[in-house]
ModelCIF file with pLDDT and N, C-alpha, C, O atoms, coordinates in Angstrom:
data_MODEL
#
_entry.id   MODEL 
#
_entity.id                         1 
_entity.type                       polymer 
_entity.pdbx_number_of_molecules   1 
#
_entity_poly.entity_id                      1 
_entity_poly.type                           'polypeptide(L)' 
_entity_poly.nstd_linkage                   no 
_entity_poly.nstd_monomer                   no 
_entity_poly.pdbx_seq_one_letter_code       
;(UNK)(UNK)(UNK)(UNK)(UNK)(UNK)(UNK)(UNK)(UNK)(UNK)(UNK)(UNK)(UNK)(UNK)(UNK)(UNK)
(UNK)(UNK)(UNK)(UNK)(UNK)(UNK)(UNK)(UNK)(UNK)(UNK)(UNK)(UNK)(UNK)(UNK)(UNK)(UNK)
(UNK)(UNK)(UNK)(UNK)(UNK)(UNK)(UNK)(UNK)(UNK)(UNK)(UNK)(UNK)(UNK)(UNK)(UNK)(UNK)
(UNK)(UNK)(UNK)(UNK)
;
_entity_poly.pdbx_seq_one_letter_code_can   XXXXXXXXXXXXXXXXXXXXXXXXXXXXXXXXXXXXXXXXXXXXXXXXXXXX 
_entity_poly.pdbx_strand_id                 A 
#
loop_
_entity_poly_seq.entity_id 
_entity_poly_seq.num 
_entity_poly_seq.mon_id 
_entity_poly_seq.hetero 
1 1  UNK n 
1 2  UNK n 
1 3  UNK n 
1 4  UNK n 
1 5  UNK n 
1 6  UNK n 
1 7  UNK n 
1 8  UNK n 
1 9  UNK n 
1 10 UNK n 
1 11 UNK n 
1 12 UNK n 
1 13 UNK n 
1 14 UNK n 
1 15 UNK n 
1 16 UNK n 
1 17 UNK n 
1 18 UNK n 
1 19 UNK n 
1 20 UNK n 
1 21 UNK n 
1 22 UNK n 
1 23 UNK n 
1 24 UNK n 
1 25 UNK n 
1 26 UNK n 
1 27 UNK n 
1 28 UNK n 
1 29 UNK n 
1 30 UNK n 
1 31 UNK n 
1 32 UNK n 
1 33 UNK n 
1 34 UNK n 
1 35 UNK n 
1 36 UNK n 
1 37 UNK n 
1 38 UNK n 
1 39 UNK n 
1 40 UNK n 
1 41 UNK n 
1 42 UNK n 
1 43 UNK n 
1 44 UNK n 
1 45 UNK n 
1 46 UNK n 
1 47 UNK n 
1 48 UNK n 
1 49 UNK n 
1 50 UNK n 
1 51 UNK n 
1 52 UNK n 
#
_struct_asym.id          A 
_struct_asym.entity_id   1 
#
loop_
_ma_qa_metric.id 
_ma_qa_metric.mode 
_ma_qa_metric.name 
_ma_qa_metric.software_group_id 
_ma_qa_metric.type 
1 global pLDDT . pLDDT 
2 local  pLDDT . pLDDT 
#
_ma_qa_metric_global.metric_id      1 
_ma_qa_metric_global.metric_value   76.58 
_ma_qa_metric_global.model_id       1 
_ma_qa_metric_global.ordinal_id     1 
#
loop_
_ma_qa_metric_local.label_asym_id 
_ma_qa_metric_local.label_comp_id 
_ma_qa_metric_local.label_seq_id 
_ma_qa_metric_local.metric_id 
_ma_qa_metric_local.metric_value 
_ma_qa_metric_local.model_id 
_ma_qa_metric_local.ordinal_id 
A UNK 1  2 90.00 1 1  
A UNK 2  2 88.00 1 2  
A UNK 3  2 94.00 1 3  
A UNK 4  2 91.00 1 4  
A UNK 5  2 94.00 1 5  
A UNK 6  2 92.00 1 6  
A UNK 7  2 92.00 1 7  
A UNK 8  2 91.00 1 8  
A UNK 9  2 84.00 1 9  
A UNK 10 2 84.00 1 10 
A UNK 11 2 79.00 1 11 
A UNK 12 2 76.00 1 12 
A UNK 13 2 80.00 1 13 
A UNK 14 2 85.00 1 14 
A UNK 15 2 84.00 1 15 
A UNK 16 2 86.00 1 16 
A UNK 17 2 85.00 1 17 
A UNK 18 2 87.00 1 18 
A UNK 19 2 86.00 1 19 
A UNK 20 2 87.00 1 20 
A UNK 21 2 92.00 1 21 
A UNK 22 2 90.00 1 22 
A UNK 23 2 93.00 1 23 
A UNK 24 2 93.00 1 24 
A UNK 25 2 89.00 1 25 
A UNK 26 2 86.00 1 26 
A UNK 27 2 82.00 1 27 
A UNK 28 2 78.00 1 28 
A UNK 29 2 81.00 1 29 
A UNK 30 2 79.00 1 30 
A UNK 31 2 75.00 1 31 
A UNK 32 2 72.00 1 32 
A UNK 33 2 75.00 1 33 
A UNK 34 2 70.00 1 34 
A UNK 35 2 65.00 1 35 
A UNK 36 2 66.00 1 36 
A UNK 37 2 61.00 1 37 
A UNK 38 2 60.00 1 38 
A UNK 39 2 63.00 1 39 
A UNK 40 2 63.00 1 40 
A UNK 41 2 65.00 1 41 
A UNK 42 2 64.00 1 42 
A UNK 43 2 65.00 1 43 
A UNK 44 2 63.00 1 44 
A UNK 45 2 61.00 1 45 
A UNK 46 2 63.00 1 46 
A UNK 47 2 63.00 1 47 
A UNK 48 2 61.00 1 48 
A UNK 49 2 57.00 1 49 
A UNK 50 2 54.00 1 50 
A UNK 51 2 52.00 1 51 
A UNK 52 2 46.00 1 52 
#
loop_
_atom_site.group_PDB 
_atom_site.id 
_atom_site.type_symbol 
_atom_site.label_atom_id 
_atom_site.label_alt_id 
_atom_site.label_comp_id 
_atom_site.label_asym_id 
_atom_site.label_entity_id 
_atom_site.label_seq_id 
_atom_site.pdbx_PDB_ins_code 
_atom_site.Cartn_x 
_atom_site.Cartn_y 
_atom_site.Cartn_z 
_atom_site.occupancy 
_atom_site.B_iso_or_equiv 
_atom_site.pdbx_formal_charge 
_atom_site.auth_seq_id 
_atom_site.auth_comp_id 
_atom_site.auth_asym_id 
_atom_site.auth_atom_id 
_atom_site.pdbx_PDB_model_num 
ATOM 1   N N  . UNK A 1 1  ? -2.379  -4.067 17.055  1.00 90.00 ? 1  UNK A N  1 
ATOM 2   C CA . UNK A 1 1  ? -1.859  -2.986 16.253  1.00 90.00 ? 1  UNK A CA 1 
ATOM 3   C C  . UNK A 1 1  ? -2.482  -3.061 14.863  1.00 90.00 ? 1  UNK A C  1 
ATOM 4   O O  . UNK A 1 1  ? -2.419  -4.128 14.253  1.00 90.00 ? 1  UNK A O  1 
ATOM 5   N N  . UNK A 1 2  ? -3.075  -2.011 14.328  1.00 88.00 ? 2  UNK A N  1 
ATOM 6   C CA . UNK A 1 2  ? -3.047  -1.829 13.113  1.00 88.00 ? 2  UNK A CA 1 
ATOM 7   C C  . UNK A 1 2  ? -2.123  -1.661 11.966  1.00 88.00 ? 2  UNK A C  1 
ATOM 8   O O  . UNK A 1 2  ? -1.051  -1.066 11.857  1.00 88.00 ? 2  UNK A O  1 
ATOM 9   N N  . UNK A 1 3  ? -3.070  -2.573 10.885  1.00 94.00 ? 3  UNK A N  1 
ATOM 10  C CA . UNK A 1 3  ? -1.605  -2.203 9.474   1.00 94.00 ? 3  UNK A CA 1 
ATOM 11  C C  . UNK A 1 3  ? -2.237  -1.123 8.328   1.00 94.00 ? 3  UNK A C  1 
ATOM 12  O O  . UNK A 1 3  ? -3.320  -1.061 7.746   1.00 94.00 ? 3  UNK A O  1 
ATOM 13  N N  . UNK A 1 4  ? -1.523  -0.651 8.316   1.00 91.00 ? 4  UNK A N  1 
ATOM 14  C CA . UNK A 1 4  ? -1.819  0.654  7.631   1.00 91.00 ? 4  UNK A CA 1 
ATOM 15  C C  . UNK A 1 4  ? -0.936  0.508  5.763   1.00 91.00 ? 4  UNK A C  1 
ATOM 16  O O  . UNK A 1 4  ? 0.166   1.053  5.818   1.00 91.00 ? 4  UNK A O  1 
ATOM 17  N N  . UNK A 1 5  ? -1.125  0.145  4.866   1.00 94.00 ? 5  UNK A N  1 
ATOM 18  C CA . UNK A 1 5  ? -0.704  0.019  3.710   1.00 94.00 ? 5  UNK A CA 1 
ATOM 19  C C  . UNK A 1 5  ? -1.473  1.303  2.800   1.00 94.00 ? 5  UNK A C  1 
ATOM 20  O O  . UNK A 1 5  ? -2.463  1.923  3.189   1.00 94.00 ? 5  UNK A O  1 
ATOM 21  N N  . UNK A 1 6  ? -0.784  1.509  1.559   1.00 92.00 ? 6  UNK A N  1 
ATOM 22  C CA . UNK A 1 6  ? -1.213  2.002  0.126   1.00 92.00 ? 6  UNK A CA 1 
ATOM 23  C C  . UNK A 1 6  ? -1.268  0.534  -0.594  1.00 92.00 ? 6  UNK A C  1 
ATOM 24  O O  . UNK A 1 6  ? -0.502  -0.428 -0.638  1.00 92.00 ? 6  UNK A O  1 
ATOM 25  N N  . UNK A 1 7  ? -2.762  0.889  -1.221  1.00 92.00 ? 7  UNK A N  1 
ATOM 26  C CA . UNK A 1 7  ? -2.558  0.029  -2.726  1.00 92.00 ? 7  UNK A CA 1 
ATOM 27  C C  . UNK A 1 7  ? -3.514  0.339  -3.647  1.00 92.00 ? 7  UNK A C  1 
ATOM 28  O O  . UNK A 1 7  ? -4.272  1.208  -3.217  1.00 92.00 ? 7  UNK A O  1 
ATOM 29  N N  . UNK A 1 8  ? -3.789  -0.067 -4.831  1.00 91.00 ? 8  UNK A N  1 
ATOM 30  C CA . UNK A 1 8  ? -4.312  0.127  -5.856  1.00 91.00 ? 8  UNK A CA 1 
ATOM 31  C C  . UNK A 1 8  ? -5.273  -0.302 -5.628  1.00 91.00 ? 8  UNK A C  1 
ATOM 32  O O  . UNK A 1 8  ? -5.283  -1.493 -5.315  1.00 91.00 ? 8  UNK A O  1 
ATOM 33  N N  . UNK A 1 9  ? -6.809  0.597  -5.679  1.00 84.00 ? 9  UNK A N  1 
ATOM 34  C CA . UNK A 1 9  ? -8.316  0.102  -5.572  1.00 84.00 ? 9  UNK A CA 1 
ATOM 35  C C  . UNK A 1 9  ? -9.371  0.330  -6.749  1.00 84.00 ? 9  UNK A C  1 
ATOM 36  O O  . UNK A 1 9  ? -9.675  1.362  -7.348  1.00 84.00 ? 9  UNK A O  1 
ATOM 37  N N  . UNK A 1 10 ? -9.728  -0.698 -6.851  1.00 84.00 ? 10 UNK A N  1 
ATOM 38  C CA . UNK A 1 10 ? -10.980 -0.506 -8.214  1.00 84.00 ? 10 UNK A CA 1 
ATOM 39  C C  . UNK A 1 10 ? -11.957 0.672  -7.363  1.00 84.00 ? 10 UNK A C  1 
ATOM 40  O O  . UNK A 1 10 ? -12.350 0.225  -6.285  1.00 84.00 ? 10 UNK A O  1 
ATOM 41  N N  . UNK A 1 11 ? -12.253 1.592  -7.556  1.00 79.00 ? 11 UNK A N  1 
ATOM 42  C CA . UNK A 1 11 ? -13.117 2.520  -7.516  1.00 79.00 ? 11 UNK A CA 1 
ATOM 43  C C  . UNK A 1 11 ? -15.112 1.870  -7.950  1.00 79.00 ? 11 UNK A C  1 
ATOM 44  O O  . UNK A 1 11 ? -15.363 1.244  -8.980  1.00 79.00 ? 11 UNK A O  1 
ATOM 45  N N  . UNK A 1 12 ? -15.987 2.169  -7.094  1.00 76.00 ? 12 UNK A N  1 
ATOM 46  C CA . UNK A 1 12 ? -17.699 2.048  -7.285  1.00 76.00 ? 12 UNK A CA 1 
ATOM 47  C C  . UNK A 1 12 ? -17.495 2.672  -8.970  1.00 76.00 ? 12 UNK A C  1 
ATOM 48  O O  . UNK A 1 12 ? -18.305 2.132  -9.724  1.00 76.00 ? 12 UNK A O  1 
ATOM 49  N N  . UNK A 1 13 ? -16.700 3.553  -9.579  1.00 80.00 ? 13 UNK A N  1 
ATOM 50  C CA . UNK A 1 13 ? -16.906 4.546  -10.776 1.00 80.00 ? 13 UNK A CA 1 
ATOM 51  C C  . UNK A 1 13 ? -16.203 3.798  -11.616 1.00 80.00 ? 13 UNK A C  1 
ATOM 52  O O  . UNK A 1 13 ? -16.056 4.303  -12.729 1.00 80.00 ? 13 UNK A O  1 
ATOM 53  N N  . UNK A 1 14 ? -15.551 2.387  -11.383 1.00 85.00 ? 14 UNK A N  1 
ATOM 54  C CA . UNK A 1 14 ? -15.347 1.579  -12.567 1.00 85.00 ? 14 UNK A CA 1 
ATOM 55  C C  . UNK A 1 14 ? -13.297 2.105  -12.862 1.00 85.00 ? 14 UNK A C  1 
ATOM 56  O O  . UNK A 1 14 ? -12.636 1.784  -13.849 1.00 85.00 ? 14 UNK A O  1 
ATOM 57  N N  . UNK A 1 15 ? -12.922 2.726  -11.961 1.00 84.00 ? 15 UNK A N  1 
ATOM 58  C CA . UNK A 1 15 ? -11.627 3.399  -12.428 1.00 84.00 ? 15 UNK A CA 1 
ATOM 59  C C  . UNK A 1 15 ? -10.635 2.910  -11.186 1.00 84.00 ? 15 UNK A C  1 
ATOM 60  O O  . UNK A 1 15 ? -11.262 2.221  -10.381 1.00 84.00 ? 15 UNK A O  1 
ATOM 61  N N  . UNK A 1 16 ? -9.675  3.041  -10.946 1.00 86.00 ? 16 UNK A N  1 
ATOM 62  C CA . UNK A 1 16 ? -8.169  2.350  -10.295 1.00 86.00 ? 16 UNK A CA 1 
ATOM 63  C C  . UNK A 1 16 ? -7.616  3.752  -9.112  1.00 86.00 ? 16 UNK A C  1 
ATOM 64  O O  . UNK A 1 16 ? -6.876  4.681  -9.433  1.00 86.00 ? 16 UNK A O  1 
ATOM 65  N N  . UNK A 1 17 ? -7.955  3.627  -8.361  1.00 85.00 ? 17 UNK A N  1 
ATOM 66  C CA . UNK A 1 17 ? -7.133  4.799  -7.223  1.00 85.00 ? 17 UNK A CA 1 
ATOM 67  C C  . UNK A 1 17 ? -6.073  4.145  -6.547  1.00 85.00 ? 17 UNK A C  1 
ATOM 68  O O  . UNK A 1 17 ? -5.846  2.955  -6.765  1.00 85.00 ? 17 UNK A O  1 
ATOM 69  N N  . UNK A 1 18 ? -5.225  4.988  -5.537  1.00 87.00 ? 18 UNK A N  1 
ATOM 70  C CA . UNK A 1 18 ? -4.386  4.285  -4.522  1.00 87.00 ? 18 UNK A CA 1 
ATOM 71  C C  . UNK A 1 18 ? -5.126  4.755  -3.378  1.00 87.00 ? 18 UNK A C  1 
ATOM 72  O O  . UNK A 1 18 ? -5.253  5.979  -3.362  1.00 87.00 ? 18 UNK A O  1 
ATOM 73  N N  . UNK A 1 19 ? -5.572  4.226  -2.560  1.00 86.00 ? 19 UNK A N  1 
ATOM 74  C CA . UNK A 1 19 ? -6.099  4.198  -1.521  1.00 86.00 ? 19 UNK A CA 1 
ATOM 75  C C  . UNK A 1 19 ? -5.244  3.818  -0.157  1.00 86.00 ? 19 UNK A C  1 
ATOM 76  O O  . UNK A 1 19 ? -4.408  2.917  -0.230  1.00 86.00 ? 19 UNK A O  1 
ATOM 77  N N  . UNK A 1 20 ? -5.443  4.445  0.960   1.00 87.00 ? 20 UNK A N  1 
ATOM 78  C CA . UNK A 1 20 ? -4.916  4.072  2.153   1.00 87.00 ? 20 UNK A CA 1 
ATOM 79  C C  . UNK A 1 20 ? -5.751  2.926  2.485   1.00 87.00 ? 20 UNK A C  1 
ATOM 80  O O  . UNK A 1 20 ? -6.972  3.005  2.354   1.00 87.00 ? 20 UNK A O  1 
ATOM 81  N N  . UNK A 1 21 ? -4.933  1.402  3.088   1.00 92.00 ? 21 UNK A N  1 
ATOM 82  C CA . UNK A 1 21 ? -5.832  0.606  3.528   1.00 92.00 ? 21 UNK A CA 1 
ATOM 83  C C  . UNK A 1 21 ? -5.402  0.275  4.935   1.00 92.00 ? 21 UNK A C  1 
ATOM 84  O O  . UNK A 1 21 ? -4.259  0.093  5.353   1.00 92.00 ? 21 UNK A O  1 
ATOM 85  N N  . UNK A 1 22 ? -6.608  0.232  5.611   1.00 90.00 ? 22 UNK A N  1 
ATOM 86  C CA . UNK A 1 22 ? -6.509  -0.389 7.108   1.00 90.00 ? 22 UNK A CA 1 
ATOM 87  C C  . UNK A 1 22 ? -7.021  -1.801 7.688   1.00 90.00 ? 22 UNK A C  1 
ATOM 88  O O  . UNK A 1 22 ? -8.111  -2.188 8.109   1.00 90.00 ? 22 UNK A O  1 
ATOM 89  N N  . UNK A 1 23 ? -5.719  -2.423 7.523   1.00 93.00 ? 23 UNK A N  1 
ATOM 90  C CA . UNK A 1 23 ? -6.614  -3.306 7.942   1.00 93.00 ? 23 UNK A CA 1 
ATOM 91  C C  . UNK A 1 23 ? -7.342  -4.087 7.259   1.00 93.00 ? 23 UNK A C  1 
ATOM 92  O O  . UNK A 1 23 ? -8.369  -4.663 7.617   1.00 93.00 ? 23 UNK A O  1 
ATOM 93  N N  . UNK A 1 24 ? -6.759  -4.119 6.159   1.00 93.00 ? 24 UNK A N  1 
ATOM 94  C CA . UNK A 1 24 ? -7.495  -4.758 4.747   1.00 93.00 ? 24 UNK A CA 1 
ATOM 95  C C  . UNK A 1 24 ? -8.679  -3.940 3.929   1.00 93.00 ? 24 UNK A C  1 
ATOM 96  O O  . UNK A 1 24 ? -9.035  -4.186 2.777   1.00 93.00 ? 24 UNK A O  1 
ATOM 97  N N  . UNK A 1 25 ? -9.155  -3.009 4.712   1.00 89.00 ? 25 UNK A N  1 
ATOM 98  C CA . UNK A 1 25 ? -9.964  -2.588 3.884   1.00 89.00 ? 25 UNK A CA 1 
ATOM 99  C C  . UNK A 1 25 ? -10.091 -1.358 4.036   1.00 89.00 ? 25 UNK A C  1 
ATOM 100 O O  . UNK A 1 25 ? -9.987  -0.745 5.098   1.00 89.00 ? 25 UNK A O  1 
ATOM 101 N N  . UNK A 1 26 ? -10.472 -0.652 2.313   1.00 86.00 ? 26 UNK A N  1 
ATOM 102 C CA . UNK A 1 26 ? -10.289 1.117  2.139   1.00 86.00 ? 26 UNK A CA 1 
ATOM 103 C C  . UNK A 1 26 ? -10.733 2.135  2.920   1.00 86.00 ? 26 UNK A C  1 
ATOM 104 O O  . UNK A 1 26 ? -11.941 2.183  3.152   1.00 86.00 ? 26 UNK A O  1 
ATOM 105 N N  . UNK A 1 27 ? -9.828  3.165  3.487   1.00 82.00 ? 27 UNK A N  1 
ATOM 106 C CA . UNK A 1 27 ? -10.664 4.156  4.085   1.00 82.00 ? 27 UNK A CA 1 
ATOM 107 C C  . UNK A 1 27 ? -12.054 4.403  3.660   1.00 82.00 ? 27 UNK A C  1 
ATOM 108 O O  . UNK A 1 27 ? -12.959 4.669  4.451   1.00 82.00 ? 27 UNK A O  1 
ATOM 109 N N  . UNK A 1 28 ? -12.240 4.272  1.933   1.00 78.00 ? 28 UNK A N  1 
ATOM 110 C CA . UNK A 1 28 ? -13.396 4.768  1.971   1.00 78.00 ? 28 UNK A CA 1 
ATOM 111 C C  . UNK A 1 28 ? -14.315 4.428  2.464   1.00 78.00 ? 28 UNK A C  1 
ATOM 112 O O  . UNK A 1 28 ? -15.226 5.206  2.742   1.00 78.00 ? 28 UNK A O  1 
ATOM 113 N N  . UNK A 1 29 ? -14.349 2.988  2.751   1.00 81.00 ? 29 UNK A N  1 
ATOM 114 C CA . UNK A 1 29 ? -15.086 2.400  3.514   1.00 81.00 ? 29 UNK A CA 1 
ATOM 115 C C  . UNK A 1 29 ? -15.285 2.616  4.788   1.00 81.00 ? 29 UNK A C  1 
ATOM 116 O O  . UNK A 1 29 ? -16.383 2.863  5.288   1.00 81.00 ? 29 UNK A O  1 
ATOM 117 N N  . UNK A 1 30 ? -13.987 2.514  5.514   1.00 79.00 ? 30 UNK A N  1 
ATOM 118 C CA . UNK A 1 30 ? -13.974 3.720  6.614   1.00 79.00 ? 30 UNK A CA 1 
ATOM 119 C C  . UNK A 1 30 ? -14.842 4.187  7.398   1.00 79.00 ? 30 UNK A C  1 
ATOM 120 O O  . UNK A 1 30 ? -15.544 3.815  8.339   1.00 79.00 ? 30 UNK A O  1 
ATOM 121 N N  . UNK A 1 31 ? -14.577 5.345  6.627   1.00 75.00 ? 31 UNK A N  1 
ATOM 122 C CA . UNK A 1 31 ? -15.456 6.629  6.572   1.00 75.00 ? 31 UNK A CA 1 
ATOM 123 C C  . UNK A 1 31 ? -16.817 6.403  6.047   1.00 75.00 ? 31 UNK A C  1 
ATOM 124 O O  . UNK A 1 31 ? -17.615 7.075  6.701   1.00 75.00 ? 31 UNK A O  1 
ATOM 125 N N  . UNK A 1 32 ? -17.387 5.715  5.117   1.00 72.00 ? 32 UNK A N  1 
ATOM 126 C CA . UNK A 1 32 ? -18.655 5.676  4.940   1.00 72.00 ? 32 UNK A CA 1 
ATOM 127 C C  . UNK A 1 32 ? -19.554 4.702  6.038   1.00 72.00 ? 32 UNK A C  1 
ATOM 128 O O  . UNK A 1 32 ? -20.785 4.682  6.038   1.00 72.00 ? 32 UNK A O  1 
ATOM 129 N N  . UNK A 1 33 ? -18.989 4.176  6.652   1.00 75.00 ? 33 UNK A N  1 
ATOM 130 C CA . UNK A 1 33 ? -19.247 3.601  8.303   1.00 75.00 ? 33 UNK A CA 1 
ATOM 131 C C  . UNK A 1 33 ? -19.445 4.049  9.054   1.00 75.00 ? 33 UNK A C  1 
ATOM 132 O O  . UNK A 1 33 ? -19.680 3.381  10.062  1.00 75.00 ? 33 UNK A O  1 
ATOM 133 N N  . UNK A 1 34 ? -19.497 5.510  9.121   1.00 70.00 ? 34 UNK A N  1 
ATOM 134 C CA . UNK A 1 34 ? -19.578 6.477  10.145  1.00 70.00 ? 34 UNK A CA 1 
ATOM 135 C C  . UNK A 1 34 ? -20.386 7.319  9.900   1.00 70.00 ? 34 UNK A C  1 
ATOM 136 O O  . UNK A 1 34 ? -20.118 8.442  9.474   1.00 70.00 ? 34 UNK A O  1 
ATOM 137 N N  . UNK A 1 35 ? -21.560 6.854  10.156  1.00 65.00 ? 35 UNK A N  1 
ATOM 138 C CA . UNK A 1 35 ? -23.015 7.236  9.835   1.00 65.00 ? 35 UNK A CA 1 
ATOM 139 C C  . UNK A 1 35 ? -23.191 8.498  10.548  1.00 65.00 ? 35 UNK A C  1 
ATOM 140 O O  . UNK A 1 35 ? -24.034 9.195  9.984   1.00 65.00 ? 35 UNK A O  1 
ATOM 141 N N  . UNK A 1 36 ? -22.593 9.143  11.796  1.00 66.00 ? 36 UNK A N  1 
ATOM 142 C CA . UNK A 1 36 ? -22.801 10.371 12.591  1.00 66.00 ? 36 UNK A CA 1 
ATOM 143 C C  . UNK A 1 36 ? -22.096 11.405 12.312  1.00 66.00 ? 36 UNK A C  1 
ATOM 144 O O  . UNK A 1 36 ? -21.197 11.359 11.472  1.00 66.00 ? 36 UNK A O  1 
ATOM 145 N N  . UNK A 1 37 ? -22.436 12.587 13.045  1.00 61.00 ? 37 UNK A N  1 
ATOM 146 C CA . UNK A 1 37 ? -21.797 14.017 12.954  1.00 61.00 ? 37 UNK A CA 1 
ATOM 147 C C  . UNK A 1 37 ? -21.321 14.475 10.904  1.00 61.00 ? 37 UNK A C  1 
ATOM 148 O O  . UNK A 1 37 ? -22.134 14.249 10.008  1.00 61.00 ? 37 UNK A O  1 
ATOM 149 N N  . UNK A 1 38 ? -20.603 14.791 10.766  1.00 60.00 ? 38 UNK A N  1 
ATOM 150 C CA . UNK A 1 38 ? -20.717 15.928 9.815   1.00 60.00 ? 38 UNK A CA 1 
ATOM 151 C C  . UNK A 1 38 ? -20.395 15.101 8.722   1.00 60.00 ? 38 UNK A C  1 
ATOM 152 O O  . UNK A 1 38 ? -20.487 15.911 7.799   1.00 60.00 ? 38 UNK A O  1 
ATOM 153 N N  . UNK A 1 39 ? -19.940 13.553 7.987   1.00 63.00 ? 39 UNK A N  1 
ATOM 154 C CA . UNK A 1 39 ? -19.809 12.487 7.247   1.00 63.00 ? 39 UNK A CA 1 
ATOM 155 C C  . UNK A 1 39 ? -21.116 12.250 6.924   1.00 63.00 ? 39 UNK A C  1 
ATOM 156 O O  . UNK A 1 39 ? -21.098 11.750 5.800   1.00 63.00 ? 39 UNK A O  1 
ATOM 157 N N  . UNK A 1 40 ? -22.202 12.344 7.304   1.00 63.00 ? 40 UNK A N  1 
ATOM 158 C CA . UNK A 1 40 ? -23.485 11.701 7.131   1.00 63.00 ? 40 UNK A CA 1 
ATOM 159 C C  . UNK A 1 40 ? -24.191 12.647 6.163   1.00 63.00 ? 40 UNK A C  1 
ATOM 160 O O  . UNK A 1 40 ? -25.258 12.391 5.606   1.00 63.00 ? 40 UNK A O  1 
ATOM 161 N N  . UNK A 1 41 ? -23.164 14.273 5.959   1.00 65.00 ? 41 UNK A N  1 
ATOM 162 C CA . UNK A 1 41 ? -24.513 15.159 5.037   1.00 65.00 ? 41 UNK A CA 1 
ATOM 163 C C  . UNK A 1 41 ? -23.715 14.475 3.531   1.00 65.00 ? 41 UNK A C  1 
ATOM 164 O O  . UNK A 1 41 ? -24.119 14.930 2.461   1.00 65.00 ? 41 UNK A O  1 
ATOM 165 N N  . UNK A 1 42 ? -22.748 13.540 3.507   1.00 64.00 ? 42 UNK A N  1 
ATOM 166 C CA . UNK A 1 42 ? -21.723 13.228 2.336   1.00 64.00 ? 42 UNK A CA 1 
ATOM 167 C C  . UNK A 1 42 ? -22.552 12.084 1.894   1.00 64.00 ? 42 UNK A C  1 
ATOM 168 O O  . UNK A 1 42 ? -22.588 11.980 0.668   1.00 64.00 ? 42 UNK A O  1 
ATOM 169 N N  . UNK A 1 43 ? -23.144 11.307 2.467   1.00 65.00 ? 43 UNK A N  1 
ATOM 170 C CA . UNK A 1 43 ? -24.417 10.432 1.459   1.00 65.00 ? 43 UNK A CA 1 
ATOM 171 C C  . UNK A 1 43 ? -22.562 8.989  1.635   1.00 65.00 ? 43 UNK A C  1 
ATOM 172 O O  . UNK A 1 43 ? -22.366 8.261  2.608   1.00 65.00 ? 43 UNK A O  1 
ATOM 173 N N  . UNK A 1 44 ? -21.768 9.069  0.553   1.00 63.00 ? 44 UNK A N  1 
ATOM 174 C CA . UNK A 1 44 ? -21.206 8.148  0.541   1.00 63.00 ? 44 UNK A CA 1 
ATOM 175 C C  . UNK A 1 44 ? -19.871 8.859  0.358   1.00 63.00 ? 44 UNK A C  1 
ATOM 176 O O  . UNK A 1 44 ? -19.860 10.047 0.036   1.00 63.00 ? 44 UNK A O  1 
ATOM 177 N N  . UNK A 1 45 ? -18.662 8.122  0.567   1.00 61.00 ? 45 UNK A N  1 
ATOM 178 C CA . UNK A 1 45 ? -17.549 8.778  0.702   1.00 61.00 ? 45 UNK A CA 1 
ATOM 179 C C  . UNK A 1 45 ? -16.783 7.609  -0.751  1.00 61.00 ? 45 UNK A C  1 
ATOM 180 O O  . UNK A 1 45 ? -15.667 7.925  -1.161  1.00 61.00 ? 45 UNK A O  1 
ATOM 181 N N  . UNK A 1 46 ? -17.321 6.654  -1.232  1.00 63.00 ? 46 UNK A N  1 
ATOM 182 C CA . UNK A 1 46 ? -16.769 5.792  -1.694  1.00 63.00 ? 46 UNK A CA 1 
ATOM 183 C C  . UNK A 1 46 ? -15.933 5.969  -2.856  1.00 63.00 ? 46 UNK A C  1 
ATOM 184 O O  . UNK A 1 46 ? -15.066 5.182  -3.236  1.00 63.00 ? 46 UNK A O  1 
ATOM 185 N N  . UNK A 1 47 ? -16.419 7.595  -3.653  1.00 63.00 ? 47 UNK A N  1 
ATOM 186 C CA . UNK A 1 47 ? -15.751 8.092  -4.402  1.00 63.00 ? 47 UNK A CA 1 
ATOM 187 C C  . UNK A 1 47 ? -14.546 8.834  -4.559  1.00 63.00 ? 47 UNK A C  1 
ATOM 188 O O  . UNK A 1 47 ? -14.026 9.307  -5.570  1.00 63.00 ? 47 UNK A O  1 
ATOM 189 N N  . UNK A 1 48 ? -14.001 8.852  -2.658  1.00 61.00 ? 48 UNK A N  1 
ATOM 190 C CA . UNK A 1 48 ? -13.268 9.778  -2.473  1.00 61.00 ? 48 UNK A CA 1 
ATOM 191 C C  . UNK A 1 48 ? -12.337 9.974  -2.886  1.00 61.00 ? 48 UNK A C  1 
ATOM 192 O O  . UNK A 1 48 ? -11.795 8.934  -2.511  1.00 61.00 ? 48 UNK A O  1 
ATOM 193 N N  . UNK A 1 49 ? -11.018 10.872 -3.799  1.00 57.00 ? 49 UNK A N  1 
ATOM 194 C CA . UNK A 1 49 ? -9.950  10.779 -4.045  1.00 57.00 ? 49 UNK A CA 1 
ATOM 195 C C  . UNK A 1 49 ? -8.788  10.937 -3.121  1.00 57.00 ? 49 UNK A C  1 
ATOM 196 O O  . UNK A 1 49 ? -8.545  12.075 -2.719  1.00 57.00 ? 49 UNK A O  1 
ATOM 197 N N  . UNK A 1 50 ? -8.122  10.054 -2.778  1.00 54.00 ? 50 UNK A N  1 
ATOM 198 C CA . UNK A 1 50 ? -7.009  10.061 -1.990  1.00 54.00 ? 50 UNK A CA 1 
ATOM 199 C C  . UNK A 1 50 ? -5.441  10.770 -2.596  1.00 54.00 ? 50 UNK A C  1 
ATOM 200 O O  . UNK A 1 50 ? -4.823  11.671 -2.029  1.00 54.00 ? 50 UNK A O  1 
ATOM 201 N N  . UNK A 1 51 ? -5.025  10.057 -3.924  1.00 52.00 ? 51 UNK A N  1 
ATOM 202 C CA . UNK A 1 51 ? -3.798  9.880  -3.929  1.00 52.00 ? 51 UNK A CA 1 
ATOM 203 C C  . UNK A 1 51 ? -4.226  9.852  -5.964  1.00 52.00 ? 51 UNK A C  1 
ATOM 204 O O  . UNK A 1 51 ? -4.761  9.038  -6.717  1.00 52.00 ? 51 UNK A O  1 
ATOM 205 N N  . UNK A 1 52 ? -3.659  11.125 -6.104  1.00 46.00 ? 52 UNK A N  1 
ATOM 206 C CA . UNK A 1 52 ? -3.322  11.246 -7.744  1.00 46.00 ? 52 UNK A CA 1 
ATOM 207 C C  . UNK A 1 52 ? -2.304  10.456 -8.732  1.00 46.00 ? 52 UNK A C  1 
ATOM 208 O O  . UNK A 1 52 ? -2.251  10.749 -9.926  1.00 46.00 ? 52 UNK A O  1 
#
């Protein structure tokens, strides 16, 4: 089973988001792992904003 948490992530842009984490580590990461179909014209997702 997966663990699925919120927590506070230093951002690549030097700044603090809440991020969904799986599993220890950020969706954004995730998603930038997923080199195929329509994620790949996004270059990197690492900036993504989740949670204001």
């Amino acid at each position: 089973m997966n663990r699925i948490e919120v927590k506070q992530v230093k951002t690549c842009y030097d700044y603090s988001e809440y991020y969904w984490i799986i599993d220890g580590i950020p969706i954004t990461e995730h998603l930038d792992r997923c080199p195929k179909g329509s994620l790949a014209n996004f270059k990197t997702l690492l900036g993504l904003l989740l949670f204001s």
